[in-house]
mmCIF file as gemmi writes it, N, C-alpha and C atoms, coordinates in Angstrom:
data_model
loop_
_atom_site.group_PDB
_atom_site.id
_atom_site.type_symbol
_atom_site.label_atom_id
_atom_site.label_alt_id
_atom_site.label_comp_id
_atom_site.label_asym_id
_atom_site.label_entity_id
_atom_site.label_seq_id
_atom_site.pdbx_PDB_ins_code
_atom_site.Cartn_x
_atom_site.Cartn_y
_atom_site.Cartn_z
_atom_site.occupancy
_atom_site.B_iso_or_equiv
_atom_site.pdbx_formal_charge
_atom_site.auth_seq_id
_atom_site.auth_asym_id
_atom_site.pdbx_PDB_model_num
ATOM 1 N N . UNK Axp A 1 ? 80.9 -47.511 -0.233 1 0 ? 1 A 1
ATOM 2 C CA . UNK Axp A 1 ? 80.539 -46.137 -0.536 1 0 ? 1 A 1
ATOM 3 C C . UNK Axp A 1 ? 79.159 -46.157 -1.182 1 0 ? 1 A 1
ATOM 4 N N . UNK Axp A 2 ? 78.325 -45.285 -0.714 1 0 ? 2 A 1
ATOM 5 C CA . UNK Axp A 2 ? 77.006 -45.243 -0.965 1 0 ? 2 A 1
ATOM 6 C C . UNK Axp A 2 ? 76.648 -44.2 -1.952 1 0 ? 2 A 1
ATOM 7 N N . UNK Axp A 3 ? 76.102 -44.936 -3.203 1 0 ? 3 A 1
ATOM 8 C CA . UNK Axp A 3 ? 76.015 -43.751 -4.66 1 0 ? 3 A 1
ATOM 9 C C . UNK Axp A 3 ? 74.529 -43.04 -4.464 1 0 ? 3 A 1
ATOM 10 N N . UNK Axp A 4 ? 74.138 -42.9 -3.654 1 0 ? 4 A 1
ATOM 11 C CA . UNK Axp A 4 ? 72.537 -42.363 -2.824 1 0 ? 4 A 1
ATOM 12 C C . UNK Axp A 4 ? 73.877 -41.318 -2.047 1 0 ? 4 A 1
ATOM 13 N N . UNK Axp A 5 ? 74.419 -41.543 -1.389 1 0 ? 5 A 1
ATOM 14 C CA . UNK Axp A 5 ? 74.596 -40.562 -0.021 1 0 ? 5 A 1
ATOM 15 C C . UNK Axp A 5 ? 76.04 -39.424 -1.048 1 0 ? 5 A 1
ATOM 16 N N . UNK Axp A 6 ? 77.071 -39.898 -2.184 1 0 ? 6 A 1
ATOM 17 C CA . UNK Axp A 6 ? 77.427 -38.973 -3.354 1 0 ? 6 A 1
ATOM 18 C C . UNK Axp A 6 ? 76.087 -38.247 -4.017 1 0 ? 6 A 1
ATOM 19 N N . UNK Axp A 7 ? 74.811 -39.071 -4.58 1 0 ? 7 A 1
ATOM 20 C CA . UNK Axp A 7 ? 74.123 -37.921 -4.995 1 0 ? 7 A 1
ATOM 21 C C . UNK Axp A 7 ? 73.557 -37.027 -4.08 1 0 ? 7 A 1
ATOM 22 N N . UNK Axp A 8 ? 73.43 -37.285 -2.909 1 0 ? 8 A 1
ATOM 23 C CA . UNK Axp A 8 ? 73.032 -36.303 -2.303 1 0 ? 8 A 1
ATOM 24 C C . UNK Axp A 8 ? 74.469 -35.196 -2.046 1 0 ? 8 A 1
ATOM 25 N N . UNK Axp A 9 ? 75.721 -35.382 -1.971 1 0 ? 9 A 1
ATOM 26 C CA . UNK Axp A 9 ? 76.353 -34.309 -1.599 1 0 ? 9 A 1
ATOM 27 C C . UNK Axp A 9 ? 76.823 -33.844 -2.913 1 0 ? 9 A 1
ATOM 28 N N . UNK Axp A 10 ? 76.636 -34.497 -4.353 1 0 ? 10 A 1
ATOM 29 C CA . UNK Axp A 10 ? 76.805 -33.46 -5.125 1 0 ? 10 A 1
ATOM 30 C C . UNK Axp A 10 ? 75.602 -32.342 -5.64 1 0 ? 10 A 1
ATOM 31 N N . UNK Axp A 11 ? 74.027 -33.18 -5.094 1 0 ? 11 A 1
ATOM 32 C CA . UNK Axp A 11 ? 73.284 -32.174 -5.108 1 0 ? 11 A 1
ATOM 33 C C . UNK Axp A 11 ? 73.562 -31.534 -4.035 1 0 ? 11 A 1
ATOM 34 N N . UNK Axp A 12 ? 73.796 -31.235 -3.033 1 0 ? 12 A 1
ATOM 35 C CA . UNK Axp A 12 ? 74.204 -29.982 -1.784 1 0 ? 12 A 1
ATOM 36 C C . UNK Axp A 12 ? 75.148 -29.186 -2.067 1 0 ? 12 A 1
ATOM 37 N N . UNK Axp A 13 ? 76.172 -29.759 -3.065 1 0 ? 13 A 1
ATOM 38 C CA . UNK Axp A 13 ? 76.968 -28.267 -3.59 1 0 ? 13 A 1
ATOM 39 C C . UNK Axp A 13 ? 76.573 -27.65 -5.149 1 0 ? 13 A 1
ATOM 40 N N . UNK Axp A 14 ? 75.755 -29.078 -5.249 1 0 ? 14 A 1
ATOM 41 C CA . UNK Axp A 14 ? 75.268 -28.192 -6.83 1 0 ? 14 A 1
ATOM 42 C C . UNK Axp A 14 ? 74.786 -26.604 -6.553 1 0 ? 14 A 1
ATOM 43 N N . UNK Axp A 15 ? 74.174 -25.814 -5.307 1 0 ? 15 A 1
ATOM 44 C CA . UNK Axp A 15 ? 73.801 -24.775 -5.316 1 0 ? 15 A 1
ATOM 45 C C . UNK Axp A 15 ? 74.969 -23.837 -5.243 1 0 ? 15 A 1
ATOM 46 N N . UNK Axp A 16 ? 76.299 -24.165 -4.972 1 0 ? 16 A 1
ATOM 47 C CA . UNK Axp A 16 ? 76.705 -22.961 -5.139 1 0 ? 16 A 1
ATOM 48 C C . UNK Axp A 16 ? 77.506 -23.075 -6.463 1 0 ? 16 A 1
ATOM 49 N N . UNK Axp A 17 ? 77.411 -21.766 -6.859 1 0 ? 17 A 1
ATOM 50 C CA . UNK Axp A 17 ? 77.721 -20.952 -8.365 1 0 ? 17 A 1
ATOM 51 C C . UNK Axp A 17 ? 78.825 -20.653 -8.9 1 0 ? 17 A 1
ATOM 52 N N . UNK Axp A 18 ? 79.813 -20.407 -9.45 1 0 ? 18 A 1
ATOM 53 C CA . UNK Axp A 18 ? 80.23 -20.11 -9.929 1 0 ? 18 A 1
ATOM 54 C C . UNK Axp A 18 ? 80.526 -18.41 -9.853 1 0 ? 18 A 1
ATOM 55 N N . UNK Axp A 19 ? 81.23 -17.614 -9.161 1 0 ? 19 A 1
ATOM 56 C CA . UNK Axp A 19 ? 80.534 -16.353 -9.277 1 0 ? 19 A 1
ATOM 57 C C . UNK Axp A 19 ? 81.138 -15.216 -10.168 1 0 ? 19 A 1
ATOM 58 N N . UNK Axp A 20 ? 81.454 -15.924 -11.564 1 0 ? 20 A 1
ATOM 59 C CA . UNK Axp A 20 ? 81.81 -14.889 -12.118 1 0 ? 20 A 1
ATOM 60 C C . UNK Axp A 20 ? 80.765 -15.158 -13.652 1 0 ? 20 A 1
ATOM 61 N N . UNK Axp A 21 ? 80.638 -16.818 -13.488 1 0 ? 21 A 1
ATOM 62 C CA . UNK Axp A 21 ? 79.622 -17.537 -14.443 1 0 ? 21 A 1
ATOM 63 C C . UNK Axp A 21 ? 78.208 -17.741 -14.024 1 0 ? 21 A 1
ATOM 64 N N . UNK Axp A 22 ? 77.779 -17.691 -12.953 1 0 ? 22 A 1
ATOM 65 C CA . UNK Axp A 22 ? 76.921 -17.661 -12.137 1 0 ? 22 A 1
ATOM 66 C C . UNK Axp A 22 ? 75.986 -19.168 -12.856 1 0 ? 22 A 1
ATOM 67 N N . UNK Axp A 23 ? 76.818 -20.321 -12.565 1 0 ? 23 A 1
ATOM 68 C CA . UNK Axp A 23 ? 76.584 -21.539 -12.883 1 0 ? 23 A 1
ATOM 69 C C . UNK Axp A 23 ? 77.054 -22.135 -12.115 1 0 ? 23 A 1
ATOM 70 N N . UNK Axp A 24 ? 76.14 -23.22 -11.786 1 0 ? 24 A 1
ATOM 71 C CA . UNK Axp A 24 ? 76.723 -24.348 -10.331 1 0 ? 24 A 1
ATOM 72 C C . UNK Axp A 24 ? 78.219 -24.666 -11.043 1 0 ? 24 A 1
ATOM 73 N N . UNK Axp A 25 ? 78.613 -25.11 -9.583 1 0 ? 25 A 1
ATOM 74 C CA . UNK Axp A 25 ? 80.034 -25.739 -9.903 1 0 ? 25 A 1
ATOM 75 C C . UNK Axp A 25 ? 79.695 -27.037 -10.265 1 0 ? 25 A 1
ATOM 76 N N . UNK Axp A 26 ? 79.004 -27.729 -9.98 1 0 ? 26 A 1
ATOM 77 C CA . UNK Axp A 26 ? 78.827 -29.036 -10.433 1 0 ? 26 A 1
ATOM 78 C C . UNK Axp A 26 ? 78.42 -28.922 -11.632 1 0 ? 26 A 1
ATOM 79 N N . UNK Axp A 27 ? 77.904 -28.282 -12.424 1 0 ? 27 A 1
ATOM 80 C CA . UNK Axp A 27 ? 77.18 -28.289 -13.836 1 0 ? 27 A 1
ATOM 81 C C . UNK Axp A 27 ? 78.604 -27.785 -14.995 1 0 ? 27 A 1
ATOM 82 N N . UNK Axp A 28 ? 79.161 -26.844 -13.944 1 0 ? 28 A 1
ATOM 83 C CA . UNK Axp A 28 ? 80.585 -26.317 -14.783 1 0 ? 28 A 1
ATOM 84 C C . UNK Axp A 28 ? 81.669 -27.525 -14.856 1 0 ? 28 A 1
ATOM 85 N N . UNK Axp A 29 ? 81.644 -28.426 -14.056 1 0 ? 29 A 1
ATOM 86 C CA . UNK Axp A 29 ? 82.376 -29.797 -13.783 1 0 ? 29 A 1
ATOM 87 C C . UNK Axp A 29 ? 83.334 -29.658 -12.927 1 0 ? 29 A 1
ATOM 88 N N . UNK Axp A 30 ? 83.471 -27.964 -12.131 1 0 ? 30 A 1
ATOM 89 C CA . UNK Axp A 30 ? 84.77 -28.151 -11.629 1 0 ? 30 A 1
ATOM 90 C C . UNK Axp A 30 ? 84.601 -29.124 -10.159 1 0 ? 30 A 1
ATOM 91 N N . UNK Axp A 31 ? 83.595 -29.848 -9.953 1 0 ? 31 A 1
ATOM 92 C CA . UNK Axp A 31 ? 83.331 -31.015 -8.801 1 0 ? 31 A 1
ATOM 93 C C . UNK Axp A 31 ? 84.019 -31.836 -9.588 1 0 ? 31 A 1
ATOM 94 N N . UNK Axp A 32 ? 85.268 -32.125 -9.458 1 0 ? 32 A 1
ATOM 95 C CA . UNK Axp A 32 ? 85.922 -33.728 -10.287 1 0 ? 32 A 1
ATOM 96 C C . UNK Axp A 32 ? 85.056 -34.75 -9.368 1 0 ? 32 A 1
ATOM 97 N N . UNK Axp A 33 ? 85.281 -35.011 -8.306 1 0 ? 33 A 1
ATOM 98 C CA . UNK Axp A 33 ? 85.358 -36.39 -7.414 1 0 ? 33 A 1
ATOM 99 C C . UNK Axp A 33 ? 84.589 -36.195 -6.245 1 0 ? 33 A 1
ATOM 100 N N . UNK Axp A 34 ? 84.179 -37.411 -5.741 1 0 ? 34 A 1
ATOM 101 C CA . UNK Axp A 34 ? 83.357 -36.829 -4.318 1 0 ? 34 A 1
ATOM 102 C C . UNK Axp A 34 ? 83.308 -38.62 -4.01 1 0 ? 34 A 1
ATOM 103 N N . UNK Axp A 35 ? 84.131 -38.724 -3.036 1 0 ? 35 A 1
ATOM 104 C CA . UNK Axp A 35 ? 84.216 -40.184 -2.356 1 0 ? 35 A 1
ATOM 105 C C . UNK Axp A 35 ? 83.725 -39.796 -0.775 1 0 ? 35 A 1
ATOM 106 N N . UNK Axp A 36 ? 83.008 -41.145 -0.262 1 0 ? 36 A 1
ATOM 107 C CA . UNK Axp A 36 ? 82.375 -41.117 0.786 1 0 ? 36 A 1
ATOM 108 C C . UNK Axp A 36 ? 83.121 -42.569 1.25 1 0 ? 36 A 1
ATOM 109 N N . UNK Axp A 37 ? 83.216 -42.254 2.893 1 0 ? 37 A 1
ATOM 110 C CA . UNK Axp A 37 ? 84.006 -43.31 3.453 1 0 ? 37 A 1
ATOM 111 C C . UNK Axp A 37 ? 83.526 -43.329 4.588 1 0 ? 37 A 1
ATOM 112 N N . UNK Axp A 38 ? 82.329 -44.212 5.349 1 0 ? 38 A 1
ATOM 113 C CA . UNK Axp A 38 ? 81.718 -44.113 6.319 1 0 ? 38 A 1
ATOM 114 C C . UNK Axp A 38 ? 80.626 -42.514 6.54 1 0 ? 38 A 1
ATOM 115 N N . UNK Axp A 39 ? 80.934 -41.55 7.737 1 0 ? 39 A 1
ATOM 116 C CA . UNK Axp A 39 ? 80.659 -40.706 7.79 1 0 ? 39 A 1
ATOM 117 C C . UNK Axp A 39 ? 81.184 -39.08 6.9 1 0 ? 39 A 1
ATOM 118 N N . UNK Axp A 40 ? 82.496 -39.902 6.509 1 0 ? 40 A 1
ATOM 119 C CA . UNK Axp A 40 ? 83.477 -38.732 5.748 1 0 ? 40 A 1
ATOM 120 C C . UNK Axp A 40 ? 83.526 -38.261 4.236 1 0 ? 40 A 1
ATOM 121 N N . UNK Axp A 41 ? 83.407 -37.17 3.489 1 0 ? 41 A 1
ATOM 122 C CA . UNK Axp A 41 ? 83.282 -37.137 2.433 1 0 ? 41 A 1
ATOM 123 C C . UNK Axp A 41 ? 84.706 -36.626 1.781 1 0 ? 41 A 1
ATOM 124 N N . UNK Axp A 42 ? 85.338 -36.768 0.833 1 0 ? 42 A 1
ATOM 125 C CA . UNK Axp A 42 ? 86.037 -35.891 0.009 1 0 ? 42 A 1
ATOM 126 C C . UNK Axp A 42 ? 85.325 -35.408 -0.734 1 0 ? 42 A 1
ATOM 127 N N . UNK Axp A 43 ? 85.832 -34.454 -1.401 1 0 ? 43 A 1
ATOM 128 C CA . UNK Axp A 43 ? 85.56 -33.957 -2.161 1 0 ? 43 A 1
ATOM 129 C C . UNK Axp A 43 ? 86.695 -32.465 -3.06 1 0 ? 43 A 1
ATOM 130 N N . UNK Axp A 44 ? 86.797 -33.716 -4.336 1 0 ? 44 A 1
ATOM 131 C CA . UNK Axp A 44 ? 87.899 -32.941 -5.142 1 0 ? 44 A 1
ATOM 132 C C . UNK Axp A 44 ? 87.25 -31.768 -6.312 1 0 ? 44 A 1
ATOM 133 N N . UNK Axp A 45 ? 87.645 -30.483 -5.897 1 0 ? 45 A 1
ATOM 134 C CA . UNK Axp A 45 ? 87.463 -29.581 -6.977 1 0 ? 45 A 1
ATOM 135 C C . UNK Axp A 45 ? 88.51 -28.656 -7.835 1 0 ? 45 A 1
ATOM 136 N N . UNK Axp A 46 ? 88.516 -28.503 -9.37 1 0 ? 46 A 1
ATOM 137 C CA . UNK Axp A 46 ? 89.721 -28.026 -9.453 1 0 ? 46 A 1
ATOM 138 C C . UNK Axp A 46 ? 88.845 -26.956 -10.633 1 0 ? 46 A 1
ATOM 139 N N . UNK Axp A 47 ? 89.605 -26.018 -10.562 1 0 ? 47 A 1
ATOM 140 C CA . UNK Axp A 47 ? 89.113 -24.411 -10.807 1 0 ? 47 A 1
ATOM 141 C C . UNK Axp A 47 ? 89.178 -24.616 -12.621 1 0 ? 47 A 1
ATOM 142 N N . UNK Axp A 48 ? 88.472 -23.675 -13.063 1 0 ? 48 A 1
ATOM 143 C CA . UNK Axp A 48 ? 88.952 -23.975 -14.597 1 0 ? 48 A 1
ATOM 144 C C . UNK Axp A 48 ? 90.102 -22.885 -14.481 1 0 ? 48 A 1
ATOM 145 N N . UNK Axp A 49 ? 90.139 -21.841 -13.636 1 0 ? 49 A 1
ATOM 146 C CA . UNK Axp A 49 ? 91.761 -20.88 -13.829 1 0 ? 49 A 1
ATOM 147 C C . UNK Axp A 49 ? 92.419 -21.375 -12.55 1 0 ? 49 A 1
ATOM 148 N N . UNK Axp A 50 ? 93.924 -21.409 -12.621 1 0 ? 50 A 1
ATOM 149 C CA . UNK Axp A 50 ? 95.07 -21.5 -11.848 1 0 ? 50 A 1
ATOM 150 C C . UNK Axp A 50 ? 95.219 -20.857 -11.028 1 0 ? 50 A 1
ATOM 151 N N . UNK Axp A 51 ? 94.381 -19.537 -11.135 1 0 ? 51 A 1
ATOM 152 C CA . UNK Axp A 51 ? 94.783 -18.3 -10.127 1 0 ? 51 A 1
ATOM 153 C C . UNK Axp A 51 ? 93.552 -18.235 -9.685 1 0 ? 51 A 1
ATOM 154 N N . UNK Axp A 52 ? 92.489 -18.554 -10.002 1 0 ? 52 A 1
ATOM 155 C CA . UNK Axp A 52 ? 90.923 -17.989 -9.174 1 0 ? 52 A 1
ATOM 156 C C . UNK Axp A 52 ? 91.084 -17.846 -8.184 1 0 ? 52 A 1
ATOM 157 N N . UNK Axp A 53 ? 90.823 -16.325 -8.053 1 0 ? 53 A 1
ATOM 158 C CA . UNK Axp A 53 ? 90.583 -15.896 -6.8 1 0 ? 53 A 1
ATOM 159 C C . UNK Axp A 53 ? 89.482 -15.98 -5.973 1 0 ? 53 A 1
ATOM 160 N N . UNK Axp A 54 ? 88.174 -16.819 -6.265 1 0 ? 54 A 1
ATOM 161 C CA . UNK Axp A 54 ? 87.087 -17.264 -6.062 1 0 ? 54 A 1
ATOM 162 C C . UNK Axp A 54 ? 87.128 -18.556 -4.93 1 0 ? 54 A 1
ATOM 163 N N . UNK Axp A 55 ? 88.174 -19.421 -5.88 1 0 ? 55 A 1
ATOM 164 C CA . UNK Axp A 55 ? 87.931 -20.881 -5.459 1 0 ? 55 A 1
ATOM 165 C C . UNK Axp A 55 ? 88.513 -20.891 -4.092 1 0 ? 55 A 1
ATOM 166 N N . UNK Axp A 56 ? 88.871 -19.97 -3.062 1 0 ? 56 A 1
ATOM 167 C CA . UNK Axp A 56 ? 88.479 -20.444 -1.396 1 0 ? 56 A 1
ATOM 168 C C . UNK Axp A 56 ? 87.072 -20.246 -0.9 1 0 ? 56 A 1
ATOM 169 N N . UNK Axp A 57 ? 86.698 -19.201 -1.679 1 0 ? 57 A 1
ATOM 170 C CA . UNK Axp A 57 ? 84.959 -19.56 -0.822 1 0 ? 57 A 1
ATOM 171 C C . UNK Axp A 57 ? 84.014 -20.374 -1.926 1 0 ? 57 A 1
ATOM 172 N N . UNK Axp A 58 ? 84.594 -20.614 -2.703 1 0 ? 58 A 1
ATOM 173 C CA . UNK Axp A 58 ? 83.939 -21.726 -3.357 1 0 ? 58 A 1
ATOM 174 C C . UNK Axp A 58 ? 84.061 -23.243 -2.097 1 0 ? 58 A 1
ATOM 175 N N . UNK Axp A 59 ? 85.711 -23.146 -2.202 1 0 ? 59 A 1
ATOM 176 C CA . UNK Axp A 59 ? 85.974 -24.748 -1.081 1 0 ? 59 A 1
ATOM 177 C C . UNK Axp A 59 ? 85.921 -24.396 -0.128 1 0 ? 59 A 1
ATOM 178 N N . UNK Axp A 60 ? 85.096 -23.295 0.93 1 0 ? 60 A 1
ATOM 179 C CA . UNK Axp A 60 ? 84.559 -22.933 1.9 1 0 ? 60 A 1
ATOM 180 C C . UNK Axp A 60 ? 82.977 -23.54 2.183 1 0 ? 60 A 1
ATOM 181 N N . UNK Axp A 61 ? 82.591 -22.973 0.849 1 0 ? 61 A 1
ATOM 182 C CA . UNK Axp A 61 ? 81.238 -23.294 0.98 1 0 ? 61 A 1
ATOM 183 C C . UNK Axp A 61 ? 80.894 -24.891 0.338 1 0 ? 61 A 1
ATOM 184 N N . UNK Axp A 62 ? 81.272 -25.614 -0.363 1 0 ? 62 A 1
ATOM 185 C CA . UNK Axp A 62 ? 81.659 -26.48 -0.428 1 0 ? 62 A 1
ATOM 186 C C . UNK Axp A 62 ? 81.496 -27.415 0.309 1 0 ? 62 A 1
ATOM 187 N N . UNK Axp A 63 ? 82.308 -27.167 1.716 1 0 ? 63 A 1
ATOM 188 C CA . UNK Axp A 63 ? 82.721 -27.86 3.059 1 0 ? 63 A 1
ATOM 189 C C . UNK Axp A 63 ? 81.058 -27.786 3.823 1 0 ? 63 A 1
ATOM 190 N N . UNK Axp A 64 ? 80.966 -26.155 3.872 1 0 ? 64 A 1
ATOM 191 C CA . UNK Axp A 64 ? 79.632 -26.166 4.551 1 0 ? 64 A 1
ATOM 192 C C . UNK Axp A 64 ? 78.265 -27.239 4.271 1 0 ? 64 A 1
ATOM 193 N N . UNK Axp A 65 ? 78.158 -27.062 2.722 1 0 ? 65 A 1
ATOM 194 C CA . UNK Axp A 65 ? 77.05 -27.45 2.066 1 0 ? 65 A 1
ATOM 195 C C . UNK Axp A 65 ? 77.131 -28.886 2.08 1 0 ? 65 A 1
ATOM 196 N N . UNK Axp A 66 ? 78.638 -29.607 2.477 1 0 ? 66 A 1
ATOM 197 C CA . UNK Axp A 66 ? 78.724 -31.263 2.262 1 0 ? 66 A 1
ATOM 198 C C . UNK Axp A 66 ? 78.194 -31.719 3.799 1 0 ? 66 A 1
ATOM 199 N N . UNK Axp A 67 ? 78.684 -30.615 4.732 1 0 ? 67 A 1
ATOM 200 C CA . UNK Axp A 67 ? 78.589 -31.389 5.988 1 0 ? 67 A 1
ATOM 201 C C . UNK Axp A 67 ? 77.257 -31.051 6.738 1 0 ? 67 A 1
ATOM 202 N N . UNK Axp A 68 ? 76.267 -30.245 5.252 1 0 ? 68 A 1
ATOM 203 C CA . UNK Axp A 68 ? 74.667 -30.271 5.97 1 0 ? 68 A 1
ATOM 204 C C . UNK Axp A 68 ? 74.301 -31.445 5.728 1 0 ? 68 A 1
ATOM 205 N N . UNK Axp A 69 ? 74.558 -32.482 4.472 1 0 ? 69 A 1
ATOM 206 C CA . UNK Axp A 69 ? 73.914 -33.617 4.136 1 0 ? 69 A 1
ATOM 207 C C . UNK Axp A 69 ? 74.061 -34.849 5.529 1 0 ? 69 A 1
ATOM 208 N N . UNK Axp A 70 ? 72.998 -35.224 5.318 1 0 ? 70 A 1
ATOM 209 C CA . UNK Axp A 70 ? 72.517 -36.498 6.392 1 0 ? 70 A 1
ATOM 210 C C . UNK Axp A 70 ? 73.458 -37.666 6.584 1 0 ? 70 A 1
ATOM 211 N N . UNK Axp A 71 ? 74.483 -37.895 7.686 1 0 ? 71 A 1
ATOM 212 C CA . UNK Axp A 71 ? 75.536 -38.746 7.742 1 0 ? 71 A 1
ATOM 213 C C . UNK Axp A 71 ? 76.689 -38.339 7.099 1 0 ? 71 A 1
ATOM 214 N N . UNK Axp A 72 ? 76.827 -37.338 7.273 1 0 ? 72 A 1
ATOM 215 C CA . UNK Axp A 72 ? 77.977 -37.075 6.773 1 0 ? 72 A 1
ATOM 216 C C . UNK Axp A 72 ? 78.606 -35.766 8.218 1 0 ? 72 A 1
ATOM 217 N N . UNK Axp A 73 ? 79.673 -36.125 8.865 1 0 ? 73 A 1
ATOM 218 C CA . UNK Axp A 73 ? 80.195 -35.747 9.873 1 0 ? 73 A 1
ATOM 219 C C . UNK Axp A 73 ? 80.879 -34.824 9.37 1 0 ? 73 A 1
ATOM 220 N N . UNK Axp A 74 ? 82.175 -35.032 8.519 1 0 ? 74 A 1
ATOM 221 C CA . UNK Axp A 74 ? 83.108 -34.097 8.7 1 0 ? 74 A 1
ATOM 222 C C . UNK Axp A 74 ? 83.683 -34.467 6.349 1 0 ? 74 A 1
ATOM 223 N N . UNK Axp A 75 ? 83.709 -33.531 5.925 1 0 ? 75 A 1
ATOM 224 C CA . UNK Axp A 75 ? 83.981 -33.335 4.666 1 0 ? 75 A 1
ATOM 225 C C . UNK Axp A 75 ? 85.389 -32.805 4.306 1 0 ? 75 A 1
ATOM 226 N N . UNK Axp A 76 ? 85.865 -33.173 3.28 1 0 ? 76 A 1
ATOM 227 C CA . UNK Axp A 76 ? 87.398 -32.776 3.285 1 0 ? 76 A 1
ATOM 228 C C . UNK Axp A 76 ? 87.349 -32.001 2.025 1 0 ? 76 A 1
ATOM 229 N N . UNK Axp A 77 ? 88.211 -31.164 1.593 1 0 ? 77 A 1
ATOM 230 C CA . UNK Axp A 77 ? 87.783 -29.999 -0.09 1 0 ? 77 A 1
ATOM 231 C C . UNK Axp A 77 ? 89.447 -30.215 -0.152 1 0 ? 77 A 1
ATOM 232 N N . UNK Axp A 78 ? 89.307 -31.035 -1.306 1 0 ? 78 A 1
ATOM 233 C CA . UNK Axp A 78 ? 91.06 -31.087 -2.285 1 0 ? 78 A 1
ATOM 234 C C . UNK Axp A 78 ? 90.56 -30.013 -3.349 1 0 ? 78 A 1
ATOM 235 N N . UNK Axp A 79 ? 91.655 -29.005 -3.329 1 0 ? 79 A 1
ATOM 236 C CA . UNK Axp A 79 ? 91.612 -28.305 -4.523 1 0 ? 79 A 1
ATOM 237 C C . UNK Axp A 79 ? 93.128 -28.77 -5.551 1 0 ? 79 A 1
ATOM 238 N N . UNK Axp A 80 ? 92.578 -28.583 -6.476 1 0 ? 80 A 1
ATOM 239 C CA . UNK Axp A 80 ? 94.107 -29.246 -7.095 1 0 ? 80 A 1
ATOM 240 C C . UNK Axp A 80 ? 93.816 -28.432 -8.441 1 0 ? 80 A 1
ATOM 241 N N . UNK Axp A 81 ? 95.148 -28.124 -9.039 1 0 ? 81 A 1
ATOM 242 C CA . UNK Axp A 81 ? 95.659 -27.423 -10.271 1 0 ? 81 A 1
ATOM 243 C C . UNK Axp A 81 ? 95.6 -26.531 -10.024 1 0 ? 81 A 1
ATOM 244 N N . UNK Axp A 82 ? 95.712 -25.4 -8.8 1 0 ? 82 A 1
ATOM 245 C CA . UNK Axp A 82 ? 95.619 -23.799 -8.362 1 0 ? 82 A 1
ATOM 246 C C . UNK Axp A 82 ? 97.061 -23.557 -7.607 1 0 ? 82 A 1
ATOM 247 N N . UNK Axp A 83 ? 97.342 -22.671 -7.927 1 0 ? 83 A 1
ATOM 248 C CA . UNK Axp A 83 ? 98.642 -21.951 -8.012 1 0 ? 83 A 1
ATOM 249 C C . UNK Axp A 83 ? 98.54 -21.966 -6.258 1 0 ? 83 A 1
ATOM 250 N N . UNK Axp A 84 ? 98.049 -21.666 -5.439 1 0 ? 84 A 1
ATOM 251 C CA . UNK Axp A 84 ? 97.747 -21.599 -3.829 1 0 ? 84 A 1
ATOM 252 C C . UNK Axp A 84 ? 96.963 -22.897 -3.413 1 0 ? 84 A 1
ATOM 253 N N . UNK Axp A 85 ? 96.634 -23.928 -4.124 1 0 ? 85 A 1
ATOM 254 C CA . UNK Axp A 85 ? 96.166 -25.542 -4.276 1 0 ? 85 A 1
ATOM 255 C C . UNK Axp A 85 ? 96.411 -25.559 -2.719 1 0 ? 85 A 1
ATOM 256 N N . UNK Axp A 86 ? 97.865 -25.989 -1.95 1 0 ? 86 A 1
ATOM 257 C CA . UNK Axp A 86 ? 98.47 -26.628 -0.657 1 0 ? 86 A 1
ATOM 258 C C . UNK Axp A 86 ? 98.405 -25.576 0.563 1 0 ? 86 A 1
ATOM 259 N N . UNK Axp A 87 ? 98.024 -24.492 0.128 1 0 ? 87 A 1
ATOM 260 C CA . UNK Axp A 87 ? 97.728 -22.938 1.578 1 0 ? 87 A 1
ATOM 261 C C . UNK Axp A 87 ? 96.026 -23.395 1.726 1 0 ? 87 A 1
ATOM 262 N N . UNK Axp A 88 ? 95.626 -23.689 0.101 1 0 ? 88 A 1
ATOM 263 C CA . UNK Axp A 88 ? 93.669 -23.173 0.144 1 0 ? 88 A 1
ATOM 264 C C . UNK Axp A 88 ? 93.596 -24.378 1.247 1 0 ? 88 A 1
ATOM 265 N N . UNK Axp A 89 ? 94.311 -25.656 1.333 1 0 ? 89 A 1
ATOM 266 C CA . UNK Axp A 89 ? 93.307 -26.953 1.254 1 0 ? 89 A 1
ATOM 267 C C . UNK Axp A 89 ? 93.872 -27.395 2.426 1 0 ? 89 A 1
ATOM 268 N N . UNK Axp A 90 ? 95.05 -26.385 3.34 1 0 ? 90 A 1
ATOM 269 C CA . UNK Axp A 90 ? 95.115 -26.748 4.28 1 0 ? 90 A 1
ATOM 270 C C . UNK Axp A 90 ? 94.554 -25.888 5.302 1 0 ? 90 A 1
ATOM 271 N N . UNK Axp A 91 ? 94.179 -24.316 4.86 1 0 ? 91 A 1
ATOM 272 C CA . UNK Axp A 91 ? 93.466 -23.252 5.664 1 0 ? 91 A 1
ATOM 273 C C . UNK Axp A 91 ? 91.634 -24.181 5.757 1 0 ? 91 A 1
ATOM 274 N N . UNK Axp A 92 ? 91.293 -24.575 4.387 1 0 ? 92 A 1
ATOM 275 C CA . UNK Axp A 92 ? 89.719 -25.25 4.688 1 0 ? 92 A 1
ATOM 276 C C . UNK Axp A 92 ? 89.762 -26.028 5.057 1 0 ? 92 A 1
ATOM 277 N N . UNK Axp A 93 ? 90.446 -27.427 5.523 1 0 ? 93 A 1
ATOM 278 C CA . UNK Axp A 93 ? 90.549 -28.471 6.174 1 0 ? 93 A 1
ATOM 279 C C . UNK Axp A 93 ? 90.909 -28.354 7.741 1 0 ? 93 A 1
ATOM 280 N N . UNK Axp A 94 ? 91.146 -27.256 7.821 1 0 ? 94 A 1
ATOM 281 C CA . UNK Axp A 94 ? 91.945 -27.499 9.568 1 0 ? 94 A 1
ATOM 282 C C . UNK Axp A 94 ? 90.953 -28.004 10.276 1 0 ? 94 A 1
């Protein structure tokens, strides 16, 4: 796993915000994890609320913004500790 090709995809979602804090998600910390495995990225985010109603187009855009970075094919968005966690992360992954 290449710690060059993680900083680049946590700078590619560092731009999106937060939109009720209007602060990157990466700066807010809710980016826990971001493993790279060949062409593939994870990437684990978990909401600071249980219920955010935000965090699908957060792990929408997320997905988008990982799979602009260079070598990186196809990106995966774990959301975890959200009350809809196993609907969000299997509707953004399909």
């Amino acid at each position: 796993m290449s710690e060059e090709m993680i900083n680049n995809i946590k700078e590619a979602v560092s731009v999106i915000n937060d939109p009720h804090m209007g602060i990157s998600i990466v700066d807010m910390g809710l980016v826990q994890e971001i493993d790279v495995d060949g062409d593939n990225a994870k990437i684990v985010i978990k909401p600071t609320n249980p219920g955010c109603m935000s965090i699908t187009r957060i792990a929408a855009e997320a997905k988008n913004q990982a799979e602009k970075v260079e070598g990186i094919e196809k990106a995966e968005i774990i959301i975890k500790e959200h009350m809809m966690a196993d609907q969000i992360n299997e509707m953004i992954n399909k």
